[in-house]
N, C-alpha and C positions, 0 to 999 in steps of 0.2 A: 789486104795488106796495106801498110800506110807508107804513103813514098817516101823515102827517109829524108829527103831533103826540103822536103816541104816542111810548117811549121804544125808539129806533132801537140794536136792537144786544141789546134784549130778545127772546130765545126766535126771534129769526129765523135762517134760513138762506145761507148764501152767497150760495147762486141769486137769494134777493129783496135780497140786500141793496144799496142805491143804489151808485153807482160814484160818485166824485170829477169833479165836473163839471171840472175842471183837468185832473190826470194821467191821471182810467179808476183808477186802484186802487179796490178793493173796501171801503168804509167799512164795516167788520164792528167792533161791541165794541171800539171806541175813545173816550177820554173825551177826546181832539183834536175830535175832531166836530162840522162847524158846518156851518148851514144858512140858507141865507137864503133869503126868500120873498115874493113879487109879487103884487100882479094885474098879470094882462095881456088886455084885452079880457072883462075881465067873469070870467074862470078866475085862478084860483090855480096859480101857479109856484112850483116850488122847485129849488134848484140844494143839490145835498151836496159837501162838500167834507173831507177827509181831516186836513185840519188847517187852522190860522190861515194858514200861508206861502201854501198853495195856494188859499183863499178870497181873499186878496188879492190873487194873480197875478191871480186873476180877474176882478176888480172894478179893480184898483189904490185901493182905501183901505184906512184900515186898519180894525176894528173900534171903534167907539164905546164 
């Protein structure tokens, strides 16, 4: 799993790298990359998303 707060897309691998909570593509070394993150019951959630279009598919807003 890739620390969310670290810079994603630095020195990692395919295999770790998060999938697009929207489409399943591979978020690898793109500077589209967006992330947004929760509690939920006390844990930290994070959802990656591959760009602005598909983080808003997901949510329906749009970025602040």
């Amino acid at each position: 799993m890739v620390d969310p707060t670290s810079d994603v897309a630095e020195n990692i691998s395919e295999e770790d790298a998060p999938d697009c909570a929207t489409c399943g593509a591979t978020v690898l070394d793109t500077p589209r990359h967006r992330v947004v993150t929760w509690i939920d019951g006390g844990e930290v959630r994070t959802a990656h998303f591959c760009d602005e279009d598909c983080r808003t598919e997901w949510d329906g807003s749009a970025e602040s």
